[in-house]
BALOBA-1460 file (C-alpha; in Angstrom, 3 decimals):
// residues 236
<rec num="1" residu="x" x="29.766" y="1.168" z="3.581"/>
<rec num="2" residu="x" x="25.916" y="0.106" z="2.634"/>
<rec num="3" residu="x" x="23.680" y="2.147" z="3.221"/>
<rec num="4" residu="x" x="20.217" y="1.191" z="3.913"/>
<rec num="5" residu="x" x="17.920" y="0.937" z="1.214"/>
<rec num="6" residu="x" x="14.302" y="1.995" z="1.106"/>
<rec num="7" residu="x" x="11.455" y="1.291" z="-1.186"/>
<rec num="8" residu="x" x="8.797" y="4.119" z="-1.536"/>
<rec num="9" residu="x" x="5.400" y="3.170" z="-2.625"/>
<rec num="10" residu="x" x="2.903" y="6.349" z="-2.893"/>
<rec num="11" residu="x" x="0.974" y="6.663" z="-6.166"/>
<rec num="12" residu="x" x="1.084" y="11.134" z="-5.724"/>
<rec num="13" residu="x" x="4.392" y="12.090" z="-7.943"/>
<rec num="14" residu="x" x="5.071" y="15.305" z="-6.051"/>
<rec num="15" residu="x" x="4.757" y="13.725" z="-2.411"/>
<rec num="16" residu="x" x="6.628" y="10.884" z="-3.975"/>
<rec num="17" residu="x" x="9.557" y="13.113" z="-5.316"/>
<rec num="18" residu="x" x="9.368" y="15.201" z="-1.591"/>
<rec num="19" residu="x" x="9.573" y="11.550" z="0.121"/>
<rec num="20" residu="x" x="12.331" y="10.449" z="-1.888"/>
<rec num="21" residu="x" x="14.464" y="13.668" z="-1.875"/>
<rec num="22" residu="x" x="14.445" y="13.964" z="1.836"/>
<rec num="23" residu="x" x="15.929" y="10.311" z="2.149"/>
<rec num="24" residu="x" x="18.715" y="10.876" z="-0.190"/>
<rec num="25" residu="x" x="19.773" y="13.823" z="1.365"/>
<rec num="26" residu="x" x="20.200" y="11.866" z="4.656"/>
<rec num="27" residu="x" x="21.926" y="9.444" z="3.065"/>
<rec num="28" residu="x" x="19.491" y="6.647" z="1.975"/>
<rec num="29" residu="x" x="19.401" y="4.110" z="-1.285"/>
<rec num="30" residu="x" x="15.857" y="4.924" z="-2.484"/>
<rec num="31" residu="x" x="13.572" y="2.349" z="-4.541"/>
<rec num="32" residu="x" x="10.055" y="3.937" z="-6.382"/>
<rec num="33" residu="x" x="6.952" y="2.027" z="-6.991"/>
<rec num="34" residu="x" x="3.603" y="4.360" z="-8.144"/>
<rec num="35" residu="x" x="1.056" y="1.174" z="-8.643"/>
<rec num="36" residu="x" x="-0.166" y="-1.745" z="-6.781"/>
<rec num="37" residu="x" x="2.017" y="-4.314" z="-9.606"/>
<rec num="38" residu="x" x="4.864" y="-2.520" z="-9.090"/>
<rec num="39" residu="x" x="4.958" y="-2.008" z="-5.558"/>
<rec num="40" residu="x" x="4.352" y="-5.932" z="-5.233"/>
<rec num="41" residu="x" x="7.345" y="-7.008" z="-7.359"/>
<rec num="42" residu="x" x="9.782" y="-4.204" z="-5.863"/>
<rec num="43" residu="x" x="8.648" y="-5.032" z="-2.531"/>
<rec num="44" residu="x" x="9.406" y="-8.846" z="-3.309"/>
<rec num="45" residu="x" x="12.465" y="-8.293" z="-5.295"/>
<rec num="46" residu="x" x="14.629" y="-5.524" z="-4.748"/>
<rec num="47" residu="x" x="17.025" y="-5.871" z="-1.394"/>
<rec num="48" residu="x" x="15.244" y="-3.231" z="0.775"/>
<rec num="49" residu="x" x="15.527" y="-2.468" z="4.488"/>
<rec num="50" residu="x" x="12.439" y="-0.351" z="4.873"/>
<rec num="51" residu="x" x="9.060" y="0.277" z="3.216"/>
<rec num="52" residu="x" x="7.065" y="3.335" z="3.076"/>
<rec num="53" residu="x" x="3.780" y="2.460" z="1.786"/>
<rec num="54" residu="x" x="0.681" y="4.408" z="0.691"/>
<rec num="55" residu="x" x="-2.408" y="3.159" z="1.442"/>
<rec num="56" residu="x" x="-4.352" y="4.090" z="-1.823"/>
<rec num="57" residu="x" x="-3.006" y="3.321" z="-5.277"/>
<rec num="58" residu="x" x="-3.533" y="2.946" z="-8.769"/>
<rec num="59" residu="x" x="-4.351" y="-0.822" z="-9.125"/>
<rec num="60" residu="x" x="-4.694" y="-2.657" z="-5.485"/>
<rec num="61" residu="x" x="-4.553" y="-1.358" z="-1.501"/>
<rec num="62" residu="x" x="-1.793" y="-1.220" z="0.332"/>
<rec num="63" residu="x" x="-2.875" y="-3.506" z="3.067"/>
<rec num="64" residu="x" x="-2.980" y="-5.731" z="0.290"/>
<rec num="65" residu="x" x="0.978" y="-5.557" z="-0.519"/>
<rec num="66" residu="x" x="2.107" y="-5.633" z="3.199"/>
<rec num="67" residu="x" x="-0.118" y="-9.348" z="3.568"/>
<rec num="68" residu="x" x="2.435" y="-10.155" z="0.604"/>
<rec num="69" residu="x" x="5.357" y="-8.566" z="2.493"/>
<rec num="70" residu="x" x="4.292" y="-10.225" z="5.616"/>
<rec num="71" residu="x" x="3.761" y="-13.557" z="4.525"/>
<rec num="72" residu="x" x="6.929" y="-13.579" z="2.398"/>
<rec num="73" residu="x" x="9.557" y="-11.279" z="3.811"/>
<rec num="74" residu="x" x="8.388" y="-11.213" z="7.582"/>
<rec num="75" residu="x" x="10.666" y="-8.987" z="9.112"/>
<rec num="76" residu="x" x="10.815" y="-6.492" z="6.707"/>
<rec num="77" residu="x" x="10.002" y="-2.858" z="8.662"/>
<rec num="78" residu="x" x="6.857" y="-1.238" z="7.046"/>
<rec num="79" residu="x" x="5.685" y="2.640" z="7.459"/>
<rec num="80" residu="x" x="2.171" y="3.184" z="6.355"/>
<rec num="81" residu="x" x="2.144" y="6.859" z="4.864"/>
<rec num="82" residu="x" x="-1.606" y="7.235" z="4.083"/>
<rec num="83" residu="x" x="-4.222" y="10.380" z="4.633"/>
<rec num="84" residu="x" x="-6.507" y="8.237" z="5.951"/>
<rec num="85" residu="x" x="-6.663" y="8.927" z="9.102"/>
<rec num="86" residu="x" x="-9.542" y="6.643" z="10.330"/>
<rec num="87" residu="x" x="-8.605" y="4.626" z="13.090"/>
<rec num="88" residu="x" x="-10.014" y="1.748" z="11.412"/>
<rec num="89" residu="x" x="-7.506" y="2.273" z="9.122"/>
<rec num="90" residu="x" x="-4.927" y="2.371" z="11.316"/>
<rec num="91" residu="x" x="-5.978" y="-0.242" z="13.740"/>
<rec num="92" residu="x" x="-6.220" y="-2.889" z="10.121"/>
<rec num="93" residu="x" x="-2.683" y="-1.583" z="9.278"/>
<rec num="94" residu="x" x="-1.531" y="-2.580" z="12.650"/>
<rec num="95" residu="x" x="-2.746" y="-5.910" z="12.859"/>
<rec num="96" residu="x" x="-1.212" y="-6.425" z="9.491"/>
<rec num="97" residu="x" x="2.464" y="-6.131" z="10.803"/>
<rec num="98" residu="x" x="2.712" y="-2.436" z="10.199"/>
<rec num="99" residu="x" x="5.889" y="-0.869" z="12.331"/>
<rec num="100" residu="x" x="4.258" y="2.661" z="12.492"/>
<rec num="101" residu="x" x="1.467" y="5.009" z="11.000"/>
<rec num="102" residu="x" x="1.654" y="8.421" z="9.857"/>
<rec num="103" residu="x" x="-1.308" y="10.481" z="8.406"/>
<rec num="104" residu="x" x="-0.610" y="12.831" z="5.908"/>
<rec num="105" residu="x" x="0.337" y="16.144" z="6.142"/>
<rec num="106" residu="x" x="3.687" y="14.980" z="7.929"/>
<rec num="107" residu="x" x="6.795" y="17.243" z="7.757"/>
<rec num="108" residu="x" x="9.992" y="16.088" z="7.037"/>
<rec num="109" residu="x" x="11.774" y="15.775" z="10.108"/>
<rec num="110" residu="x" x="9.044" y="13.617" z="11.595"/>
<rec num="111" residu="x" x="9.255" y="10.862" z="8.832"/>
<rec num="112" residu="x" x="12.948" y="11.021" z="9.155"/>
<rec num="113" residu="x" x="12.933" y="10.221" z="12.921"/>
<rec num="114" residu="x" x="10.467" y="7.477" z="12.609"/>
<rec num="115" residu="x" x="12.217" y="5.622" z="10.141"/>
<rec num="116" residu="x" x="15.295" y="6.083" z="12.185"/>
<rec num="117" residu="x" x="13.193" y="4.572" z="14.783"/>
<rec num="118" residu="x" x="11.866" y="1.561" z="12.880"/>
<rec num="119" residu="x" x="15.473" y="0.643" z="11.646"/>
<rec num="120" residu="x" x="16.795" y="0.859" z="15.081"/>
<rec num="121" residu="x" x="14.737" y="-1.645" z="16.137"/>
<rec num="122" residu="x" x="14.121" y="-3.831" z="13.205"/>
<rec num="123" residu="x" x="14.639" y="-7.558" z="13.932"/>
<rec num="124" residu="x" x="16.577" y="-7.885" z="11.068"/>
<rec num="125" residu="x" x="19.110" y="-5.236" z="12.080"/>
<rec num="126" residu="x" x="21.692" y="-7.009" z="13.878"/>
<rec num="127" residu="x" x="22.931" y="-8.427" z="10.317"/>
<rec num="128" residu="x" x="23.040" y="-5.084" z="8.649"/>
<rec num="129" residu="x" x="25.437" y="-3.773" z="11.666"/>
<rec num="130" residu="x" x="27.940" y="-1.563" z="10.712"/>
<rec num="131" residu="x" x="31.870" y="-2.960" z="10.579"/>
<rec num="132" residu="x" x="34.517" y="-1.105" z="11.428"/>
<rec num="133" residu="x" x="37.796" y="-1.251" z="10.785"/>
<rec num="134" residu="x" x="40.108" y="0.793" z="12.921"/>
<rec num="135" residu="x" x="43.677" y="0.122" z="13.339"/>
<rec num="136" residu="x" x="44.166" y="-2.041" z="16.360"/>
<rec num="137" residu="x" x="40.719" y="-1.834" z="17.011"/>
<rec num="138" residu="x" x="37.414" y="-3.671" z="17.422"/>
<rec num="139" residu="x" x="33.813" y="-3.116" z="17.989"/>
<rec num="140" residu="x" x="31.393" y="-5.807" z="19.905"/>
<rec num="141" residu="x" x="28.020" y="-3.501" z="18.928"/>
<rec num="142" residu="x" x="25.865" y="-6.599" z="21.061"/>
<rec num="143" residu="x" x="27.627" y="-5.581" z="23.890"/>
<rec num="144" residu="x" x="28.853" y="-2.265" z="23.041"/>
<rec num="145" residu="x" x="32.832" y="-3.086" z="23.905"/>
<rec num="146" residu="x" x="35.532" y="-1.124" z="22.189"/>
<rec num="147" residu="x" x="38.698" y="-3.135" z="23.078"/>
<rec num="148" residu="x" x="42.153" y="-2.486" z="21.946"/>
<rec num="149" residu="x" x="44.556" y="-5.466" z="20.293"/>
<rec num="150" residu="x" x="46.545" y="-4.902" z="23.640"/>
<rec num="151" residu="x" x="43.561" y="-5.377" z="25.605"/>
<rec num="152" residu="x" x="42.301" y="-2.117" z="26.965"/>
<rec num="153" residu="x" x="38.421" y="-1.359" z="26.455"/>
<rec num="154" residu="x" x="35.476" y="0.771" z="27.003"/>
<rec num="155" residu="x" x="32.149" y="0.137" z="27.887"/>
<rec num="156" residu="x" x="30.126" y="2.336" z="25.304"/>
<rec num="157" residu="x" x="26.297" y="4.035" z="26.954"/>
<rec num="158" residu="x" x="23.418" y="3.093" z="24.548"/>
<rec num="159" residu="x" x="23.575" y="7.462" z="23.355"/>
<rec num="160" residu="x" x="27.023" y="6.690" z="22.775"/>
<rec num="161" residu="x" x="26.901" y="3.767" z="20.688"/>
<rec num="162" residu="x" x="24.083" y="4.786" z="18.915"/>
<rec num="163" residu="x" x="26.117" y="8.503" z="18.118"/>
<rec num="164" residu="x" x="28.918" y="5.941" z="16.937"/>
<rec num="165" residu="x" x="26.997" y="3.986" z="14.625"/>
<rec num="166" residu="x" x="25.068" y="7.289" z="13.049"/>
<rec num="167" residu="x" x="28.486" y="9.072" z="12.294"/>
<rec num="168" residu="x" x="29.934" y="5.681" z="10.979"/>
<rec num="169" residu="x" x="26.953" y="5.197" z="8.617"/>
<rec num="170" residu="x" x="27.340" y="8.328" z="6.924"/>
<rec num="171" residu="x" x="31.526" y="8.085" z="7.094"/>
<rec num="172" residu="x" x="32.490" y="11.328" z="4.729"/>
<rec num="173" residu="x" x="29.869" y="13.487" z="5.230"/>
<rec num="174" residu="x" x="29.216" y="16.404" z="7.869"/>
<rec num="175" residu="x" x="26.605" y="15.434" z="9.864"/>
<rec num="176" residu="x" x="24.883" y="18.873" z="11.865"/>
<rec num="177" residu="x" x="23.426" y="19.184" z="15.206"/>
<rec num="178" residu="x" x="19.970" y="19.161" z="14.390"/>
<rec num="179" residu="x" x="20.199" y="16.249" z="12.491"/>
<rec num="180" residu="x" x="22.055" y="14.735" z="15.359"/>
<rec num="181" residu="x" x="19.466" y="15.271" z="17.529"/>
<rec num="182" residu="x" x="17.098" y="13.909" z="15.044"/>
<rec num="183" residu="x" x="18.305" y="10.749" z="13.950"/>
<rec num="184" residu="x" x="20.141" y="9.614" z="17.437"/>
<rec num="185" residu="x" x="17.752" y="11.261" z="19.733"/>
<rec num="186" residu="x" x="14.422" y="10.698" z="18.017"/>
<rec num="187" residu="x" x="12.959" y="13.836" z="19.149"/>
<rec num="188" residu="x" x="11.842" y="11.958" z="22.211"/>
<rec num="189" residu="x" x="13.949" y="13.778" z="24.637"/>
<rec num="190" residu="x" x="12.399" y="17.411" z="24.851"/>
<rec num="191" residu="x" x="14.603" y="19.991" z="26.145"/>
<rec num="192" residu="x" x="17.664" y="18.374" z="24.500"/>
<rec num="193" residu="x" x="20.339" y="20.620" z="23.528"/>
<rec num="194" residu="x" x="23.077" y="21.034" z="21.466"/>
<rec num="195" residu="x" x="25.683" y="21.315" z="24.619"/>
<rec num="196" residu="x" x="24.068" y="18.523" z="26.030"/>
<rec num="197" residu="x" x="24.699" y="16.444" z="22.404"/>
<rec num="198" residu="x" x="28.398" y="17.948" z="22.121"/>
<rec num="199" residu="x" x="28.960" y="16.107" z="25.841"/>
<rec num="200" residu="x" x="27.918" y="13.225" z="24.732"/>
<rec num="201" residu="x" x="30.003" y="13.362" z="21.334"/>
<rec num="202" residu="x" x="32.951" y="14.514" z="23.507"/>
<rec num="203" residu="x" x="32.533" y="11.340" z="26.231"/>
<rec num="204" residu="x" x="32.575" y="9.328" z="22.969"/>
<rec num="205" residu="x" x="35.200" y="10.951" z="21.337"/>
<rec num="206" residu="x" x="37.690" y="9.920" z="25.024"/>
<rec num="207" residu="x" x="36.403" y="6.655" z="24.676"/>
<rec num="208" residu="x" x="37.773" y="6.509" z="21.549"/>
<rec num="209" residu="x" x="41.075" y="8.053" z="21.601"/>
<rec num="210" residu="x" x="41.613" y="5.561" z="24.849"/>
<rec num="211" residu="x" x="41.401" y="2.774" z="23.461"/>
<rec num="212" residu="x" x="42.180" y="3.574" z="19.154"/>
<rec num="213" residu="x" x="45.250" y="6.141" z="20.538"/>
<rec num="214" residu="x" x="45.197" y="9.732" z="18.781"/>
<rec num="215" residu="x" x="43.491" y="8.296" z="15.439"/>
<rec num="216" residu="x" x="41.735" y="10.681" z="13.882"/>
<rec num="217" residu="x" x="38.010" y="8.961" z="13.671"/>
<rec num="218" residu="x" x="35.562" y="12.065" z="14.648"/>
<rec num="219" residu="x" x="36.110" y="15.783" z="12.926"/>
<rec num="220" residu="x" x="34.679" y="18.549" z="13.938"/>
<rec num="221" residu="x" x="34.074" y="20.335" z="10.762"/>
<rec num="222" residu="x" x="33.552" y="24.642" z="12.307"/>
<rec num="223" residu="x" x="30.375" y="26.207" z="12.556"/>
<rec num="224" residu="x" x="28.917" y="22.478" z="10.387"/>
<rec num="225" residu="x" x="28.990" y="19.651" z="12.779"/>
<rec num="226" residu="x" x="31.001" y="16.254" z="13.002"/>
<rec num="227" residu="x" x="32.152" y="14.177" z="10.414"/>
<rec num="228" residu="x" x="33.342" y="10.332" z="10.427"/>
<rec num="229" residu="x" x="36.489" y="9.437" z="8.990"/>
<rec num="230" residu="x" x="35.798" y="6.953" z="6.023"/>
<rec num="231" residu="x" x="38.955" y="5.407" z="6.046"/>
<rec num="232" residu="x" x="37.513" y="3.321" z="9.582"/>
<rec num="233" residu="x" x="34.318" y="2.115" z="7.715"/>
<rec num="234" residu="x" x="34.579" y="-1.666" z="5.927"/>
<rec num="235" residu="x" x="33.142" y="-0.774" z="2.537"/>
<rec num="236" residu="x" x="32.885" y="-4.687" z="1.866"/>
């Protein structure tokens, strides 16, 4: 499996380090850039999915590398991280092509959820769709159709494939509740519970087993969370 890749552009070493431990641990290929020359040629170069880009840095501005990301990589998502908090700042950002703001302080779990968010809906998303490859098996994630060789399938909710594609991403490793609710939900749903996320897991889960048969594909590891079985993710 690929996982997406992310280049990290803030010129402050400890935010930096935060930034870039936080991805990792969900899972993320992480690129560094400190200065304006760097950040340029990384942002031109290396096969990212995602920037996160300071405003203010040691040789250049920030709105000055996204113009170069817009004008040459156009549908590359973009996160301004910046403490300015002007909303001229913002607004300039915006125009720019920026995919989302956020003003320093930010905690964890809300840069987490927005980039979830921005990858979601990136443009260039549907050719970084994940491919499955269970037994007898196939996945239309356009239309959301899981349809057996023999002809049987399932109409997947947009909370169920979305649950599907999170697990399958990070094939191997336990995935908990809260960061569940996190990355599929956004934090956009207040009141959301657990119970109300194990439904939804469980509805997939049938789906599944109806149309793949009694395939292991979704463990519940005790007291941890769920876990995708990597031998049902193409690695190619």
């Amino acid at each position: 499996m690929t996982a997406y890749q992310i280049l990290t552009i803030e010129d402050d070493a400890a935010i930096r380090r935060g930034i870039v431990a936080a991805l990792q641990a969900s899972g993320y290929v992480v690129w560094q850039a400190a200065r304006f020359d760097e950040a340029v040629t990384m942002a031109m170069d290396k096969p990212c999915d995602l920037v996160l880009l300071d405003l203010v840095m040691p040789g250049g501005d920030g709105l000055d590398v996204l113009a170069h990301i817009r004008r040459d990589k156009p549908t590359l998502p973009v996160i301004i991280l910046t403490a300015r908090g002007e909303s001229i700042d913002r607004v300039r950002g915006l125009r720019l092509g920026a995919d989302d703001y956020v003003v320093k302080p930010f905690s964890v779990d809300e840069l987490l959820a927005r980039v979830e968010a921005v990858l979601r809906r990136s443009p260039a998303r549907s050719a970084q769709t994940i491919r499955l490859n269970i037994p007898s098996a196939s996945i239309d994630w356009s239309t959301k159709e899981l349809t057996s060789d023999e002809g049987t399938c399932e109409v997947l909710s947009d909370r169920e494939s979305a649950l599907l594609e999170y697990l399958a991403r990070r094939s191997g490793r336990v995935i908990d509740r809260n960061e569940l609710l996190r990355g599929v939900w956004q934090l956009e749903a207040k009141g959301i519970t657990t119970r109300t996320m194990d439904v939804h897991v469980a509805r997939l889960r049938e789906k599944l087993r109806r149309v793949c048969g009694d395939i292991p594909i979704i463990k519940t590891v005790r007291g941890r969370g769920y876990v995708f079985d990597q031998r049902w993710v193409d690695a190619t």
